[in-house]
C-alpha positions, 0 to 999 in steps of 0.5 A, spaced: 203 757 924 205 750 924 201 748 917 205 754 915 211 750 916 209 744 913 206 746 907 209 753 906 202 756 905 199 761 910 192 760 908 188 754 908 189 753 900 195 754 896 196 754 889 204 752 887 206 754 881 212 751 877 215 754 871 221 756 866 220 764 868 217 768 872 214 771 867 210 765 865 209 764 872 205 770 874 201 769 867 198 763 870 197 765 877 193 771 874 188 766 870 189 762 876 186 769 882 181 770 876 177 763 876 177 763 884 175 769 885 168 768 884 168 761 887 163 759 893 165 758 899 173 762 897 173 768 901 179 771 898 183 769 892 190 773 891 196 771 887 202 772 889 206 777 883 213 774 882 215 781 878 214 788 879 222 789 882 226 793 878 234 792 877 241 795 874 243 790 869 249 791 865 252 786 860 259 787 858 262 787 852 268 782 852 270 785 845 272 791 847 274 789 854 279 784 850 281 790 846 283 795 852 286 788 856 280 788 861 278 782 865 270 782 865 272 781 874 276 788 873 269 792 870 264 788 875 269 790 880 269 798 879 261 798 877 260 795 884 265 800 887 262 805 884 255 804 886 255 800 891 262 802 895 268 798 896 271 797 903 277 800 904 279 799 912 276 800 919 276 804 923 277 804 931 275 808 936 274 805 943 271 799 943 266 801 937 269 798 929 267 803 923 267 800 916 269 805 911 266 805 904 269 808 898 263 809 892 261 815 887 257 821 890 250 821 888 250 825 881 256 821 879 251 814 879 244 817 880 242 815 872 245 811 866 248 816 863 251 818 869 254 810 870 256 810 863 261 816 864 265 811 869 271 811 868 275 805 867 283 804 869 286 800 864 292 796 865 295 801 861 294 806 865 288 810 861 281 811 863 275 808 858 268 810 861 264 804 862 259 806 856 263 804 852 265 798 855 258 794 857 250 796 855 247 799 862 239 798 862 233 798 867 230 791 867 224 788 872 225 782 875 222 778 881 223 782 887 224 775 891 226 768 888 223 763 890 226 756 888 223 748 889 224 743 888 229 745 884 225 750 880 222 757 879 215 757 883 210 763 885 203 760 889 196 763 889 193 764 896 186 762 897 182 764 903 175 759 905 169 760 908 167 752 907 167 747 913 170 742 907 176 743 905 177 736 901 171 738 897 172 745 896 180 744 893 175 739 888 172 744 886 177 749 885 181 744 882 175 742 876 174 750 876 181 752 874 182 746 870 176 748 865 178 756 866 185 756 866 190 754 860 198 752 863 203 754 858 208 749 856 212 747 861 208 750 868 205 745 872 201 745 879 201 743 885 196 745 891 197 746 898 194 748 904 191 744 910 187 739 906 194 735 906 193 733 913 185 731 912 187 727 905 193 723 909 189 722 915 184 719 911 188 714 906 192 712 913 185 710 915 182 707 910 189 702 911 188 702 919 180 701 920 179 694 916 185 692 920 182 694 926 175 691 924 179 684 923 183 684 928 177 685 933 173 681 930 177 675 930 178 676 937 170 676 940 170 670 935 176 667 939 172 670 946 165 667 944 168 661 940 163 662 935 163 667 929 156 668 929 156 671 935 161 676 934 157 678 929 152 680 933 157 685 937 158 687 931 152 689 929 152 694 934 157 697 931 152 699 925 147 702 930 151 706 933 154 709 927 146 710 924 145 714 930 152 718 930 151 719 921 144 721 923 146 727 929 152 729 924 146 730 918 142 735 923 148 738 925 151 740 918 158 737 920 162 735 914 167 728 915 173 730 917 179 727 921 175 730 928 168 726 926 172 720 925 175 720 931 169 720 934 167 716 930 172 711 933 171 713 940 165 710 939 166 703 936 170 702 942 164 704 947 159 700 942 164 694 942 164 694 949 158 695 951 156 689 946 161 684 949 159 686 956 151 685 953 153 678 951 156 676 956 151 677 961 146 672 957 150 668 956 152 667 964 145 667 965 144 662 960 149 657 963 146 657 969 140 655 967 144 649 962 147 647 969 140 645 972 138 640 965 135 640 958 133 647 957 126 649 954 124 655 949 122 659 955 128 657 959 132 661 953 127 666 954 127 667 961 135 667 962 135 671 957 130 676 959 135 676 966 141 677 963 138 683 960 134 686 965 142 686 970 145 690 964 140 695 963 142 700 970 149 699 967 147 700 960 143 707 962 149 709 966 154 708 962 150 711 956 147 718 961 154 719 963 157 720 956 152 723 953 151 729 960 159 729 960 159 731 952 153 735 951 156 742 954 161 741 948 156 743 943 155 751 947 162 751 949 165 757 944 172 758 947 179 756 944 178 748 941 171 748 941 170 748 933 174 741 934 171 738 939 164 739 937 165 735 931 168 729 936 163 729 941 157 729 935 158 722 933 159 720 940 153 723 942 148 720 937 152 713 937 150 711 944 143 712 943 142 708 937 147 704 940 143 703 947 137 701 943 140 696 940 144 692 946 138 692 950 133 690 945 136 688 939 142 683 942 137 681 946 132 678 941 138 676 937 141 671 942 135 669 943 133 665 936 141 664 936 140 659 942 133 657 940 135 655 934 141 652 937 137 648 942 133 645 936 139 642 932 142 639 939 148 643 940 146 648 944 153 648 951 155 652 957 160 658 954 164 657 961 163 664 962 163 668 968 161 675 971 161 674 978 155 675 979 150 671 983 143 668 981 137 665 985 137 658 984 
């Protein structure tokens, strides 16, 4: 799997445990599996054992080894022929290639008192049985050793249930901390597929207020005026009421899916909003055209301008909402992503709607009231295309 890949982790949640030994590692780990166990939302807890391997080990004693001429190489050397077998040649038969190993049979290296009856040649020419010449013992070790880093590490694998992971991983961090005490020296690190969740909303958090000032800037260059790019704005807000509204009554969490949606709809709501004020104000300037304007000349074109967006409006709005309805039965492969981004896009056009034709309308129309009394009221110079009776 690629979070796998990326994370090192086979479950949504990993615990990554740092220490001096593998002993101090697994202690921990242990604590750590005992107070998640019971955690809401954890389906499974199991801390990975770092020992429970069982190993041959012998240490050489470079006194006696000196006081008979050995190396510590050449006693390594005859253990390890010994035990493991030595090559010796290869045989060939046809086109096949045997390898021929050379060891003790099983009774002569089956337990420690028979490995320390192994003989030793001395440069000599005499033989030292190895018990006399390194201490032989069975010691439990780690059957595998992890390295990262650049040291020793153990994890502790957490299964979940919860639809929130980032809020889950606070939990089980608050947990740990209160129950568990590190060693000196053991630290942790926690893992899984909330990194992506916790990424992606950092990127974002860069990348949004860019985009709302950049777009902002350009509806002010567009309707060479701020306060009207507010007023698209202002849709924004409506329509994300409406997409935190749906996501409530669905139970959905904010995830890096809901604020693609999320995105998705700024852009229809932005949209929709410009299209809105550009239609009033196409409306407006024919009516400036004709000479002074009155209150109900402002009221009229804006009426106008509303009344030719509103088939627009509504098809735009049924289109979307019919296209993404399917998506909240849909069960197959994807549908748990899918859902999430569809939620805020769905809520979002209603509220979205009621905005741009209502609210927009009466927005624009005390702008350019107000703008009439104070004597600064001008012709936009936009176009739609349209034409309107004279």
């Amino acid at each position: 799997r690629l979070d796998m890949l990326a994370t090192g982790v086979r479950t949504p949640v990993g615990v990554k445990v740092y220490g001096p030994d593998y002993p101090a590692i697994e202690a921990v780990s242990l604590e750590i599996e005992g107070a998640l166990k019971d955690l809401p939302g954890a389906r499974s807890v199991y801390a990975e054992r770092t020992t429970g391997g069982s190993y041959l080990d012998f240490v050489v004693n470079r006194d006696a080894a000196a006081r008979y001429g050995l190396s510590v190489m050449q006693i390594e050397n005859t253990l390890e022929a010994a035990t493991g077998g030595k090559m010796v040649t290869t045989t060939v038969e046809g086109r096949r290639r045997f390898t021929v190993l050379v060891r003790y049979p099983r009774d002569f290296r089956s337990d420690l008192e028979s490995l320390r009856r192994v003989l030793v040649m001395t440069p000599s020419g005499a033989q030292v049985p190895m018990g006399q010449l390194a201490t032989l013992s069975v010691v439990s070790g780690p059957p595998m050793y992890k390295d990262e880093n650049g040291r020793l590490s153990g994890i502790v694998y957490v299964d979940t249930t919860a639809s929130d992971l980032v809020g889950f991983v606070r939990a089980a961090q608050r947990r740990v901390a209160e129950r568990v005490k590190l060693a000196p020296g053991v630290t942790l690190d926690w893992a899984g597929q909330f990194e992506f969740q916790v990424h992606a909303r950092k990127t974002l958090q860069v990348v949004l207020p860019i985009v709302l000032a950049v777009i902002f800037v350009l509806l002010t260059m567009t309707f060479r005026s701020a306060s009207e790019a507010m007023i698209v704005m202002l849709s924004v807000l409506y329509a994300m009421t409406g997409g935190v509204i749906l996501q409530w009554l669905l139970g959905y969490n904010f995830s890096v899916a809901v604020w693609i949606g999320y995105i998705a709809l700024y852009g229809v709501a932005v949209e929709t909003g410009v299209v809105m004020v550009i239609y009033l104000h196409e409306a407006l300037d024919h009516r400036i055209g004709r000479g002074a304007l009155t209150r109900e000349d402002i009221l009229e074109a804006t009426r106008e301008g509303s009344v030719l967006r509103l088939r627009p409006k509504l098809m735009t709005v049924a289109a979307a909402t019919l296209s993404l309805v399917p998506i909240f039965w849909s069960t197959g492969t994807g549908s748990e992503v899918m859902r999430p981004i569809a939620t805020p896009i769905v809520g979002g056009m209603i509220t979205s709607t009621i905005h741009v034709l209502l609210v927009t309308p009466v927005i624009f129309l005390l702008m350019k009231e107000r703008a009439r009394k104070r004597g600064t009221l001008r012709a936009s110079g936009m176009d739609t295309g349209e034409r309107h009776p004279s």
